[in-house]
Jmol script that loads the backbone (N, CA, C; Angstrom):
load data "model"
ATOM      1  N   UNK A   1      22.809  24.666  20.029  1.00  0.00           N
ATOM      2  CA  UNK A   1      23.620  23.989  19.043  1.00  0.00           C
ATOM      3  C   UNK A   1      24.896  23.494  19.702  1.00  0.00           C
ATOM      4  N   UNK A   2      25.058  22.484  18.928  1.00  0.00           N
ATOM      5  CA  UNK A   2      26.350  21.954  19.983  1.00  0.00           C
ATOM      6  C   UNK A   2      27.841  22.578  19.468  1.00  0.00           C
ATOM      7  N   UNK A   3      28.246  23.014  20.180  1.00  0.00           N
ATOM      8  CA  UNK A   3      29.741  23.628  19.482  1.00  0.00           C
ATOM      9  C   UNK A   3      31.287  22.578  19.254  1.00  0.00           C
ATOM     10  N   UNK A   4      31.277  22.467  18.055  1.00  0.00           N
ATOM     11  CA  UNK A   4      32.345  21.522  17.433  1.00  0.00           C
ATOM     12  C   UNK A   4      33.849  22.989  17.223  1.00  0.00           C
ATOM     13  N   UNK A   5      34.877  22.109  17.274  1.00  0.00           N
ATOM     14  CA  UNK A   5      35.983  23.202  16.342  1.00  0.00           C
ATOM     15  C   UNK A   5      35.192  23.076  14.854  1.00  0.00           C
ATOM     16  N   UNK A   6      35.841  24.731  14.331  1.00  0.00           N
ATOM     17  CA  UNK A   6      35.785  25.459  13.034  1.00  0.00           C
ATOM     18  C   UNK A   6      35.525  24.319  11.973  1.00  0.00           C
ATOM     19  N   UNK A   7      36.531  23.474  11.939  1.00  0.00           N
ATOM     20  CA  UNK A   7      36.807  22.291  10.942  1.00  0.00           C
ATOM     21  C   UNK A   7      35.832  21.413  11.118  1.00  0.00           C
ATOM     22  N   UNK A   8      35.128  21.666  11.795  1.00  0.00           N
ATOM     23  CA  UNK A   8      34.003  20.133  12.065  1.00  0.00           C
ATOM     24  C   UNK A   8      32.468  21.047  12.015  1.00  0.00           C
ATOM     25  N   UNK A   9      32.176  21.797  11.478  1.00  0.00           N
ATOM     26  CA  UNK A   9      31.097  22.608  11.641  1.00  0.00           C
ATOM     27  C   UNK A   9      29.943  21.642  10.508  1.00  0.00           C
ATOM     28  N   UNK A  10      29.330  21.330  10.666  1.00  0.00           N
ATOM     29  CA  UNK A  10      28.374  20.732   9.768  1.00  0.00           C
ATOM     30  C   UNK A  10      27.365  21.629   8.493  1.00  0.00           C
ATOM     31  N   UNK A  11      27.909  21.321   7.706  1.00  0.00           N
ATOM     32  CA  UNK A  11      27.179  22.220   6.534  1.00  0.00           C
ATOM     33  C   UNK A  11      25.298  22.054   6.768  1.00  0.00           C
ATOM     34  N   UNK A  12      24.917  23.294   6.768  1.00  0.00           N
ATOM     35  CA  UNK A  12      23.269  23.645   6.931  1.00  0.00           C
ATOM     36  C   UNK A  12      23.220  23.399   5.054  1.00  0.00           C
ATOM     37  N   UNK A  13      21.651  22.615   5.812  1.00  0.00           N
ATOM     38  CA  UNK A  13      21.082  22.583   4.469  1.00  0.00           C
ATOM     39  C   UNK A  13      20.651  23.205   3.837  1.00  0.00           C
ATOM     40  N   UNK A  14      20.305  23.520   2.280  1.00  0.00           N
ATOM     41  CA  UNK A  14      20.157  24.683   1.759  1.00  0.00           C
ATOM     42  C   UNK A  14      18.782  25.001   1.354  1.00  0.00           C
ATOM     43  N   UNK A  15      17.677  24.633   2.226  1.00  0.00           N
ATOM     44  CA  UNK A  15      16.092  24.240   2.218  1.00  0.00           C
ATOM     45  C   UNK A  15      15.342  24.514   1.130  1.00  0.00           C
ATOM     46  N   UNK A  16      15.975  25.809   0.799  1.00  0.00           N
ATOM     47  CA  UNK A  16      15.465  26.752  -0.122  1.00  0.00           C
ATOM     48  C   UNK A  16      15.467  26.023  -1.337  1.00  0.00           C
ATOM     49  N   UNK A  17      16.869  25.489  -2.011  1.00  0.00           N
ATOM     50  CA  UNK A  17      17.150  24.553  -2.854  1.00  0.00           C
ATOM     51  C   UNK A  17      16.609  23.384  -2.981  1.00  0.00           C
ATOM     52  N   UNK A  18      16.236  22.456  -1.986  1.00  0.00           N
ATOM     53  CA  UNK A  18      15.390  21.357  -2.420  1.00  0.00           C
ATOM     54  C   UNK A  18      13.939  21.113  -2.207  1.00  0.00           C
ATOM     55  N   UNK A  19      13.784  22.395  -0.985  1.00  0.00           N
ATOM     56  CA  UNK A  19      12.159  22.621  -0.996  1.00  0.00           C
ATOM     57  C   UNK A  19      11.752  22.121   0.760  1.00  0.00           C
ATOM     58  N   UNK A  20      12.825  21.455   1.465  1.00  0.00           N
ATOM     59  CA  UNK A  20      12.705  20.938   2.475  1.00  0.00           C
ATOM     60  C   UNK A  20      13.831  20.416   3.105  1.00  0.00           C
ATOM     61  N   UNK A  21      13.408  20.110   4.457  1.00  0.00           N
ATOM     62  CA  UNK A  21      14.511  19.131   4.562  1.00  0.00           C
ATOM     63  C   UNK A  21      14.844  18.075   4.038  1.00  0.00           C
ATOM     64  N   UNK A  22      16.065  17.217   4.451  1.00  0.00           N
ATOM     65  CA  UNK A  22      15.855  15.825   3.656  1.00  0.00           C
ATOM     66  C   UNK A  22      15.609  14.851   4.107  1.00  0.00           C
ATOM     67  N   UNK A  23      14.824  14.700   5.811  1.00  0.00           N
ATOM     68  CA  UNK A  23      14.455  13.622   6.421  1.00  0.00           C
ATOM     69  C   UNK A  23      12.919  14.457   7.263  1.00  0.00           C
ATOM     70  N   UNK A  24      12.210  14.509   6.454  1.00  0.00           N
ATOM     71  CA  UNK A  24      10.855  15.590   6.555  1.00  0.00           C
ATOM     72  C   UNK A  24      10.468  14.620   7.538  1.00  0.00           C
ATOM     73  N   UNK A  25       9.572  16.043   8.770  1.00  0.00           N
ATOM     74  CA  UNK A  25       8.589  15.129   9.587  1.00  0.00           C
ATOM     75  C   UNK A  25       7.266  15.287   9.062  1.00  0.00           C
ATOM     76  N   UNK A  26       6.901  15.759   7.975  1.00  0.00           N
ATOM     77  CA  UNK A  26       5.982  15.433   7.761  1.00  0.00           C
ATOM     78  C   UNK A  26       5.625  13.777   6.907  1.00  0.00           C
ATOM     79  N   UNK A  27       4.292  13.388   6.082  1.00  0.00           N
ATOM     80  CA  UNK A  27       4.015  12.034   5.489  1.00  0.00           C
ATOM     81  C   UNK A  27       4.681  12.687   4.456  1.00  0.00           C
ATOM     82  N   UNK A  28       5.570  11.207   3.900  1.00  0.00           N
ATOM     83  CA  UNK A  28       6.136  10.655   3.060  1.00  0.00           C
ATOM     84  C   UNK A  28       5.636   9.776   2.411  1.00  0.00           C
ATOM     85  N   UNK A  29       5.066  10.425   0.796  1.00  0.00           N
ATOM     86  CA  UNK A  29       4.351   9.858   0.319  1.00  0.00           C
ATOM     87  C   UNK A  29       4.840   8.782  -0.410  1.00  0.00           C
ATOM     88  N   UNK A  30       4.889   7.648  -0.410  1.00  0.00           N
ATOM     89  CA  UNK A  30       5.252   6.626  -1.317  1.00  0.00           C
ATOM     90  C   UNK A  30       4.369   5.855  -2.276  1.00  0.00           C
ATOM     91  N   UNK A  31       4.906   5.601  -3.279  1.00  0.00           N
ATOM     92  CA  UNK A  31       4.297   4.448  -4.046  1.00  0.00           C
ATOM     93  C   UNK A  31       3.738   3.389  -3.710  1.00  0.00           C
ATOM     94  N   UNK A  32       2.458   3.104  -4.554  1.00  0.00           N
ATOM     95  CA  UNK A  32       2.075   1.496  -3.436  1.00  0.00           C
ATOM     96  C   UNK A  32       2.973   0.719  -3.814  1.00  0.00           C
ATOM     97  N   UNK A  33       3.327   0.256  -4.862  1.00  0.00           N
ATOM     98  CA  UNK A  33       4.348  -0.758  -5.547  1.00  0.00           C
ATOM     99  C   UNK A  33       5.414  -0.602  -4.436  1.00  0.00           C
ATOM    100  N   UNK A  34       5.986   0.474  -4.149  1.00  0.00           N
ATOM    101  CA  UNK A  34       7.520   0.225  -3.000  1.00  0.00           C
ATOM    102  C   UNK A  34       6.906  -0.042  -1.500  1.00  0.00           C
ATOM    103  N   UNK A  35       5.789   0.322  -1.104  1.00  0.00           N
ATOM    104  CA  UNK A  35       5.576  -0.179  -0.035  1.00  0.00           C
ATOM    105  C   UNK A  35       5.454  -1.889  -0.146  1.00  0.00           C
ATOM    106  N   UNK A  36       4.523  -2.365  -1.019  1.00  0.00           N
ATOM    107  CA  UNK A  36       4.294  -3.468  -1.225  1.00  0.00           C
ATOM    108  C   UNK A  36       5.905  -4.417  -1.671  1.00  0.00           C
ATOM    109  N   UNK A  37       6.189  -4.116  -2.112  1.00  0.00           N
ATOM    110  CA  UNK A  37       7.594  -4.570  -2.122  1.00  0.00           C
ATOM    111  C   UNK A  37       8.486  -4.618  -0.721  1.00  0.00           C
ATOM    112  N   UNK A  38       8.289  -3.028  -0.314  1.00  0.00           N
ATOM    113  CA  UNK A  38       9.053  -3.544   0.876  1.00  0.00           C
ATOM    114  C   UNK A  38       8.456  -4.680   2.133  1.00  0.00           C
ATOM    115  N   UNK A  39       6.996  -4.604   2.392  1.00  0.00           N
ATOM    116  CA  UNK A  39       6.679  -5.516   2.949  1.00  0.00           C
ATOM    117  C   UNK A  39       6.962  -6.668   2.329  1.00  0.00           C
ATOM    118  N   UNK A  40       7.133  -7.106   1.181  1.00  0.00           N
ATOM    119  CA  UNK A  40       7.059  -8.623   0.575  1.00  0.00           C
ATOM    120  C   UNK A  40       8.473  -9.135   0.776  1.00  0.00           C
ATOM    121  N   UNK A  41       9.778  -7.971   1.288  1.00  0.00           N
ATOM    122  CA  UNK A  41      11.191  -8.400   0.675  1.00  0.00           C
ATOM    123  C   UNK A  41      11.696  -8.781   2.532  1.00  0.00           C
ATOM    124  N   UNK A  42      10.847  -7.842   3.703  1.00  0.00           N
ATOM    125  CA  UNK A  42      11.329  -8.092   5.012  1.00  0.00           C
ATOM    126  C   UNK A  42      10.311  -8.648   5.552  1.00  0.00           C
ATOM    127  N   UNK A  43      10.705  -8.939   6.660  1.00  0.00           N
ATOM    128  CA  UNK A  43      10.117  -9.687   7.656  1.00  0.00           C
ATOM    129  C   UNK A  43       9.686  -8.531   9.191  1.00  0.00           C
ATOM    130  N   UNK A  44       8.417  -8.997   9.625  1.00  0.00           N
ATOM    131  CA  UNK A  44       9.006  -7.746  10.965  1.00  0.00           C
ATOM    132  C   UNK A  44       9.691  -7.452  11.782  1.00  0.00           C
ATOM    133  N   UNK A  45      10.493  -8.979  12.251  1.00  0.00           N
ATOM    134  CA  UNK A  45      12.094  -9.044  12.566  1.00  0.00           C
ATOM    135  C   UNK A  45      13.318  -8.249  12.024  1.00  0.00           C
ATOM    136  N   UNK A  46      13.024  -7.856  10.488  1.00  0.00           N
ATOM    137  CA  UNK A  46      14.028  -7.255   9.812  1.00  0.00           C
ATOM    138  C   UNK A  46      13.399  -5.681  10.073  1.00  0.00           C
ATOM    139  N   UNK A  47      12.442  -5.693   9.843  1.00  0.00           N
ATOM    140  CA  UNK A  47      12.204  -4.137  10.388  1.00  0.00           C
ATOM    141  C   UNK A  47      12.668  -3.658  11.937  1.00  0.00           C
ATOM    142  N   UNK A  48      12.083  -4.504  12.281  1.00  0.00           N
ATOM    143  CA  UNK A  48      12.256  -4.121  13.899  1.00  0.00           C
ATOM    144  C   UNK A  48      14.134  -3.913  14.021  1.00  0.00           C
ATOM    145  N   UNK A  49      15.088  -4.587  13.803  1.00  0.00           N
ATOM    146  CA  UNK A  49      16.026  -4.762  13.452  1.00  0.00           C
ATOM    147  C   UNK A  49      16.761  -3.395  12.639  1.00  0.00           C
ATOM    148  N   UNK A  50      15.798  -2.840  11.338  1.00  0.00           N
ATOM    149  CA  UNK A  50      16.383  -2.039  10.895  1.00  0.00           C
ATOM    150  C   UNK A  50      15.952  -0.669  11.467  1.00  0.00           C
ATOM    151  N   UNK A  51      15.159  -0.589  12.175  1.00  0.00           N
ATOM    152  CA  UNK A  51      14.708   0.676  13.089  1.00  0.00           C
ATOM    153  C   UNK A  51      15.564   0.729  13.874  1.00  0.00           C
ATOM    154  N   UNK A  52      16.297  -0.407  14.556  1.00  0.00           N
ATOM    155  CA  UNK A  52      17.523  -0.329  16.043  1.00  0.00           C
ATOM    156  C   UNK A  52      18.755  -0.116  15.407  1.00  0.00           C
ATOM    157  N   UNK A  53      18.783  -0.138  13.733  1.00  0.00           N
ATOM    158  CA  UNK A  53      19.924   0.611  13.521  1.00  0.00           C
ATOM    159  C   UNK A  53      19.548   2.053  13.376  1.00  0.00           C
ATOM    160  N   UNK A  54      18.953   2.020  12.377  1.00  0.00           N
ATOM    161  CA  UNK A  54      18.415   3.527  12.210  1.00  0.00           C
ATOM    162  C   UNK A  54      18.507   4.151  13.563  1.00  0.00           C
ATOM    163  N   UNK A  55      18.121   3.842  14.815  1.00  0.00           N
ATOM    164  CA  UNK A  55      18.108   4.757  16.230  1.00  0.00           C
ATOM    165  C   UNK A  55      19.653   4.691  16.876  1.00  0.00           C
ATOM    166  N   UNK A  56      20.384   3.820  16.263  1.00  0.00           N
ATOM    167  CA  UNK A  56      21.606   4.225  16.732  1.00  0.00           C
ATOM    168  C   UNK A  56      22.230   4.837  16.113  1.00  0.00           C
ATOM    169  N   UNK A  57      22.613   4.606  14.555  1.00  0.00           N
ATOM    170  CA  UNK A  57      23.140   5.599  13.692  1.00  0.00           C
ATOM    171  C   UNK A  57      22.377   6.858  13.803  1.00  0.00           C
ATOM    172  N   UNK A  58      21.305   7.907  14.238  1.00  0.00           N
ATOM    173  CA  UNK A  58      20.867   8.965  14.489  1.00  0.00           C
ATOM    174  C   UNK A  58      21.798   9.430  15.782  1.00  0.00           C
ATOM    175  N   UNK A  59      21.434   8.267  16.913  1.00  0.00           N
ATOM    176  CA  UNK A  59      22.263   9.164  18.258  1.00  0.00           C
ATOM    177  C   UNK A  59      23.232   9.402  17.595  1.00  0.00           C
ATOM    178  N   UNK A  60      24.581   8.557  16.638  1.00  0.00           N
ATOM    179  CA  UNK A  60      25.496   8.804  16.459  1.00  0.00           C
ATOM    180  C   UNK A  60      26.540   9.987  16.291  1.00  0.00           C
ATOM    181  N   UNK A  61      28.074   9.931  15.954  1.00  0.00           N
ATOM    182  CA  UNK A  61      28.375  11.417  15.992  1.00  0.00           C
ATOM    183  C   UNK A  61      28.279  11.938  14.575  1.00  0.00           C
ATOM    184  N   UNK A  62      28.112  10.617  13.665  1.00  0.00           N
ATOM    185  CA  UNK A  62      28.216  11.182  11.812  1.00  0.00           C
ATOM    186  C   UNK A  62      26.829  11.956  11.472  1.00  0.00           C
ATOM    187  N   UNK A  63      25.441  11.005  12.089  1.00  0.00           N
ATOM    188  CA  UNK A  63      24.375  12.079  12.325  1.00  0.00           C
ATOM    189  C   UNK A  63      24.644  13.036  12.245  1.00  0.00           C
ATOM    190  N   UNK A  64      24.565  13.682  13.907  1.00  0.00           N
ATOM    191  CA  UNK A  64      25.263  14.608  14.539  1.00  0.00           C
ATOM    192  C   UNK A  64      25.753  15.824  13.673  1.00  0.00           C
ATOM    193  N   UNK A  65      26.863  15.500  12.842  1.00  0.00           N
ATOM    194  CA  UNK A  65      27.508  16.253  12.006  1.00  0.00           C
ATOM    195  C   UNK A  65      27.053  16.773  10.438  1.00  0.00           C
ATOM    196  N   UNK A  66      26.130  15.789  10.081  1.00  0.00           N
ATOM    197  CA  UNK A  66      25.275  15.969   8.993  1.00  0.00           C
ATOM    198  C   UNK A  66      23.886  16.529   9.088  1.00  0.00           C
ATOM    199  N   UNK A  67      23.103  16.915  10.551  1.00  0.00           N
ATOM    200  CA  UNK A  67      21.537  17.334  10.353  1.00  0.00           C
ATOM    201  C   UNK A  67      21.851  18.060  11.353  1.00  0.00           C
ATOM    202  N   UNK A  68      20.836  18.725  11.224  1.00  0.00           N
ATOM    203  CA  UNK A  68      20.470  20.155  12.197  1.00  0.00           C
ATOM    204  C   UNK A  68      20.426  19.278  13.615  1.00  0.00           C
ATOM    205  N   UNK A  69      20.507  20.038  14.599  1.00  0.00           N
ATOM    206  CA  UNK A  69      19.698  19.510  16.024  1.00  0.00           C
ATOM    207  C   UNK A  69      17.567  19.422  15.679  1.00  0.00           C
ATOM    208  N   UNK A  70      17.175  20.501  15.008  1.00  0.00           N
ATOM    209  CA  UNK A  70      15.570  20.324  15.288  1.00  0.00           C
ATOM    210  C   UNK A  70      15.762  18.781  14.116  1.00  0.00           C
ATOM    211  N   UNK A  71      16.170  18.379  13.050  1.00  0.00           N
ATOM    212  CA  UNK A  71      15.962  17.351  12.200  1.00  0.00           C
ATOM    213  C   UNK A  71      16.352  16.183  13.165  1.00  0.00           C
ATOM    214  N   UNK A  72      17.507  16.115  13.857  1.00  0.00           N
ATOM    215  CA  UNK A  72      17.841  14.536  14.886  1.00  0.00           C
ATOM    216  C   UNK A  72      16.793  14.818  15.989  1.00  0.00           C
ATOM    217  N   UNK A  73      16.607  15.862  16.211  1.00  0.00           N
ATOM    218  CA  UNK A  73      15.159  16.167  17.628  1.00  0.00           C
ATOM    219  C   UNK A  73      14.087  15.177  16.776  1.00  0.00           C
ATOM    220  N   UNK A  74      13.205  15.600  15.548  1.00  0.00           N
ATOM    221  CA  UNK A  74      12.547  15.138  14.840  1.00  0.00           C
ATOM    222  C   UNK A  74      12.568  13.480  14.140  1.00  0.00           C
ATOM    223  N   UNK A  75      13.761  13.251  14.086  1.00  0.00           N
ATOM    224  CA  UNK A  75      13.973  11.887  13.465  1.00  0.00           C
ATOM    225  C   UNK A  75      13.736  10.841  14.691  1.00  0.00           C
ATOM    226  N   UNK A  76      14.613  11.210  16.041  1.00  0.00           N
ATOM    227  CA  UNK A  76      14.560  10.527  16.911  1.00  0.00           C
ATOM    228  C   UNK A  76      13.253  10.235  18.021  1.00  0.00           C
ATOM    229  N   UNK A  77      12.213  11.182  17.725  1.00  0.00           N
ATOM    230  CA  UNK A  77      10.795  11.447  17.604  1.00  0.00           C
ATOM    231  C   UNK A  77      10.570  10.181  17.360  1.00  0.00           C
ATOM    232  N   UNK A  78      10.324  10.608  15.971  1.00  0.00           N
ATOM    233  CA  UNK A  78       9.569   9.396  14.880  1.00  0.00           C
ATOM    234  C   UNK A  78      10.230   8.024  15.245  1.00  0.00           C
ATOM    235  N   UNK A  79      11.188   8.118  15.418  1.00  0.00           N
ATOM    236  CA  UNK A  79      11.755   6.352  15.158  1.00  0.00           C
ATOM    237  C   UNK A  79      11.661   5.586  16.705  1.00  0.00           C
ATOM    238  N   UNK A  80      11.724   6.879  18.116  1.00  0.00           N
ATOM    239  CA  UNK A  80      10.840   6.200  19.339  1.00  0.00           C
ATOM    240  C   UNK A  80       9.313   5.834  19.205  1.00  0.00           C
ATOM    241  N   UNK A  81       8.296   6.579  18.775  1.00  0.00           N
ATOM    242  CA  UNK A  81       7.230   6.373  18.234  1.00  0.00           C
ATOM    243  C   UNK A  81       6.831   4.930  17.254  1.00  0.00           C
ATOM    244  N   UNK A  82       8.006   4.763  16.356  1.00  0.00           N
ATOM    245  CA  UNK A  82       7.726   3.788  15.434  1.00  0.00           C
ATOM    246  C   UNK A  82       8.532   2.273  16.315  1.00  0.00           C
ATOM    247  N   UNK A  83       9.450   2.716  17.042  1.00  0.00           N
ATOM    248  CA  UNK A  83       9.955   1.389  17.682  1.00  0.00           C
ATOM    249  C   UNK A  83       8.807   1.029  18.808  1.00  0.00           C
ATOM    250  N   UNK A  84       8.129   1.898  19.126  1.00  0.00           N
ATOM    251  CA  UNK A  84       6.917   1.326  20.561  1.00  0.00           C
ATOM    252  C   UNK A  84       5.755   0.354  19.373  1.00  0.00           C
ATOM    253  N   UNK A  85       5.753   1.024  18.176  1.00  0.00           N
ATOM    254  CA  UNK A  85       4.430   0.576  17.194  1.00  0.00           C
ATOM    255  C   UNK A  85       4.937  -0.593  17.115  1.00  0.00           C
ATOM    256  N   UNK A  86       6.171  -0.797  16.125  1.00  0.00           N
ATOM    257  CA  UNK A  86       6.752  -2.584  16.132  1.00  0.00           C
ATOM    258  C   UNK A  86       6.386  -3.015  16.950  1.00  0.00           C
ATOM    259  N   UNK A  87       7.093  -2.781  18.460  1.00  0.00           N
ATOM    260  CA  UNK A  87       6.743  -3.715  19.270  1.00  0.00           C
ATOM    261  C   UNK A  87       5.214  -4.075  19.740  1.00  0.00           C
ATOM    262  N   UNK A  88       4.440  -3.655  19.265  1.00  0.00           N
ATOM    263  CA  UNK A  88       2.930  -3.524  19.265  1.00  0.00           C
ATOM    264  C   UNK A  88       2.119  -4.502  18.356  1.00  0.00           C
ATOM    265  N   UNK A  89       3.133  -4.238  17.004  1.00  0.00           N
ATOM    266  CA  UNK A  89       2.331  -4.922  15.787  1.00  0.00           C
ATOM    267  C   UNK A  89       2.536  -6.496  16.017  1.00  0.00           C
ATOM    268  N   UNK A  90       1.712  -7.073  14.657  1.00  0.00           N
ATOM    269  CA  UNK A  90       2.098  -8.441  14.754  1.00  0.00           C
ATOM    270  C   UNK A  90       2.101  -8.825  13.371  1.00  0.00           C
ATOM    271  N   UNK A  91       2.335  -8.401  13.026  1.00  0.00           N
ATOM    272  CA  UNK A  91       2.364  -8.686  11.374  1.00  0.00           C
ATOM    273  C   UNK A  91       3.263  -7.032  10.524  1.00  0.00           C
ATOM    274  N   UNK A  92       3.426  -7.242   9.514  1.00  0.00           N
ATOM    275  CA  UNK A  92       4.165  -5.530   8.449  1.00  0.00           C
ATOM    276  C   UNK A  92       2.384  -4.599   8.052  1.00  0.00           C
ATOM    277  N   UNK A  93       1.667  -5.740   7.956  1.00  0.00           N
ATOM    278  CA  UNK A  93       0.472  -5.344   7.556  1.00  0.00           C
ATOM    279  C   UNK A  93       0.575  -3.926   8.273  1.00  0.00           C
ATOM    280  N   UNK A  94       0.613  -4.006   9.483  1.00  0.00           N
ATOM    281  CA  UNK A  94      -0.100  -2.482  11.038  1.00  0.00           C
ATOM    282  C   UNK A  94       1.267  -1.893  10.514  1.00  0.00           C
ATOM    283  N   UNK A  95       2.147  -1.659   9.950  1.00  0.00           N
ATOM    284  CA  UNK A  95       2.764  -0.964   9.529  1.00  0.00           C
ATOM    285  C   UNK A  95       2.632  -0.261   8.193  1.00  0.00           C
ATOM    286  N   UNK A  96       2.452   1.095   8.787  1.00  0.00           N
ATOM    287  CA  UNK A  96       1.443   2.347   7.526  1.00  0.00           C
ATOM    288  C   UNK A  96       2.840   2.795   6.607  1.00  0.00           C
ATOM    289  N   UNK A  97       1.970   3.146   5.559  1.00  0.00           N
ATOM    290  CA  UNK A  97       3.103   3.567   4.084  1.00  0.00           C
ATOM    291  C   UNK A  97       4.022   4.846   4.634  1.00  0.00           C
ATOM    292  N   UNK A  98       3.585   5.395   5.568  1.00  0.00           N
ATOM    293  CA  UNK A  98       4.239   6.915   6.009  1.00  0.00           C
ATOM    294  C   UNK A  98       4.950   6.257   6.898  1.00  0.00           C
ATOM    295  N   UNK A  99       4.962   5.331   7.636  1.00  0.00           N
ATOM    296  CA  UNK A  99       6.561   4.725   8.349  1.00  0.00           C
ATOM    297  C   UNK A  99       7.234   3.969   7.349  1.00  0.00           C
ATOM    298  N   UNK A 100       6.616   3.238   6.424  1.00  0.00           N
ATOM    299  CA  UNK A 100       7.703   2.596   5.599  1.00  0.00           C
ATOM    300  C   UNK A 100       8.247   3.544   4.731  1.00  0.00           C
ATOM    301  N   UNK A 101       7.429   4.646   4.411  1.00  0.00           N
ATOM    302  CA  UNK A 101       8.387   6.368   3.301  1.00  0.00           C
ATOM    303  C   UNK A 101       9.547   6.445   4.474  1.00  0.00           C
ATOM    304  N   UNK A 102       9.292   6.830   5.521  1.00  0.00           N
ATOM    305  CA  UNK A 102      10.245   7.131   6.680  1.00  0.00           C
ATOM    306  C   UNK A 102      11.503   6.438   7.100  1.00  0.00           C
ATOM    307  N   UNK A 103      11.061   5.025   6.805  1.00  0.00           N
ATOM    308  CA  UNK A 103      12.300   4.270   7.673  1.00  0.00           C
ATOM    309  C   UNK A 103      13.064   3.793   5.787  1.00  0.00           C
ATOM    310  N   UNK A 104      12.368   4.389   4.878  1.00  0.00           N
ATOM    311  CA  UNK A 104      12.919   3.708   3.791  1.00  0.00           C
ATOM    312  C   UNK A 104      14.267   5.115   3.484  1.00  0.00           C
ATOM    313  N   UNK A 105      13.800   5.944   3.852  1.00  0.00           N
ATOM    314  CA  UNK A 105      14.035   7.369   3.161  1.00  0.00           C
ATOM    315  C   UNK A 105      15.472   7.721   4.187  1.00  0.00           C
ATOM    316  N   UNK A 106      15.145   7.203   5.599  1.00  0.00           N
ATOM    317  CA  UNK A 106      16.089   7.327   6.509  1.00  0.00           C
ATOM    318  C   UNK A 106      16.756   6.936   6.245  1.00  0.00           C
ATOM    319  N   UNK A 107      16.760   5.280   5.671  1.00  0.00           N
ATOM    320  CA  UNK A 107      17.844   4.409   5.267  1.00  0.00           C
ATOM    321  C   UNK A 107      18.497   4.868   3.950  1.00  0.00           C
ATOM    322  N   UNK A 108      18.048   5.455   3.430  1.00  0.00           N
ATOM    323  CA  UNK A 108      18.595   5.659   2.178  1.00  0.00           C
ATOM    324  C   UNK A 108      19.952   7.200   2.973  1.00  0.00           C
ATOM    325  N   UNK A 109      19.186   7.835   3.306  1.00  0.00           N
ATOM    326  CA  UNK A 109      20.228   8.962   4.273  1.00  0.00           C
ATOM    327  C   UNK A 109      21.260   8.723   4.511  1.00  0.00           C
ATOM    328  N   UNK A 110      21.242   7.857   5.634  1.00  0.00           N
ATOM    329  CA  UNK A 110      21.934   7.302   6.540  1.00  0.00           C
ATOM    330  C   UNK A 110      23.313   6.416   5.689  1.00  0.00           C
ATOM    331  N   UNK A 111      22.432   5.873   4.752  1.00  0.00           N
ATOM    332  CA  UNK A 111      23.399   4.614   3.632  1.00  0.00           C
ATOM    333  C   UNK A 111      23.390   3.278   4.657  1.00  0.00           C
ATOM    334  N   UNK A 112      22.384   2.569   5.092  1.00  0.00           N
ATOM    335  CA  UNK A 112      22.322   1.746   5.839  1.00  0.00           C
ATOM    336  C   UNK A 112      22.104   0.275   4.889  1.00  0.00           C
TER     337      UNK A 112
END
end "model"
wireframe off; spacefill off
backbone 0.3
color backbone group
């Protein structure tokens, strides 16, 4: 764990209370309607785009201060994994509902 002064200690989440973490590595189940929406509202430019924020706001220090080390170990996982897939895909289509739960859910975290 990384050691901050007293005043900067990052509040642990209270797991017990919501049942999990709040940026789960496991699938994130979404609605078809919000997937389908979100493909209809971006482009894969805008994804690709909003994944290179999402991976910088994680290294970041506000991250940092808000999630465990195993949750930024885990997030930063997923979002190297999902930035090699973008660059892979060619269309939102090859992009599965459990990365769009993920990068939607992140963003919502994050406040991006």
């Amino acid at each position: 764990m990384r050691h901050f002064p007293p005043a900067y200690h990052r509040p642990q989440l209270d797991t017990a209370a919501i049942g999990h973490s709040r940026v789960p590595d496991y699938p994130v189940w979404v609605h078809a309607a919000s997937t389908e929406s979100f493909r209809t509202q971006r482009t894969l430019a805008d994804v690709r785009r909003l994944v290179s924020s999402l991976q910088y706001s994680v290294h970041g220090t506000a991250a940092a201060l808000r999630f465990t080390d195993a949750q930024l170990a885990t997030m930063r996982t997923r979002i190297r994994a999902l930035t090699v897939h973008l660059a892979l895909a060619d269309s939102l289509a090859a992009v599965t509902d459990d990365e769009i739960g993920f990068i939607t859910q992140l963003e919502q975290e994050l406040h991006l």
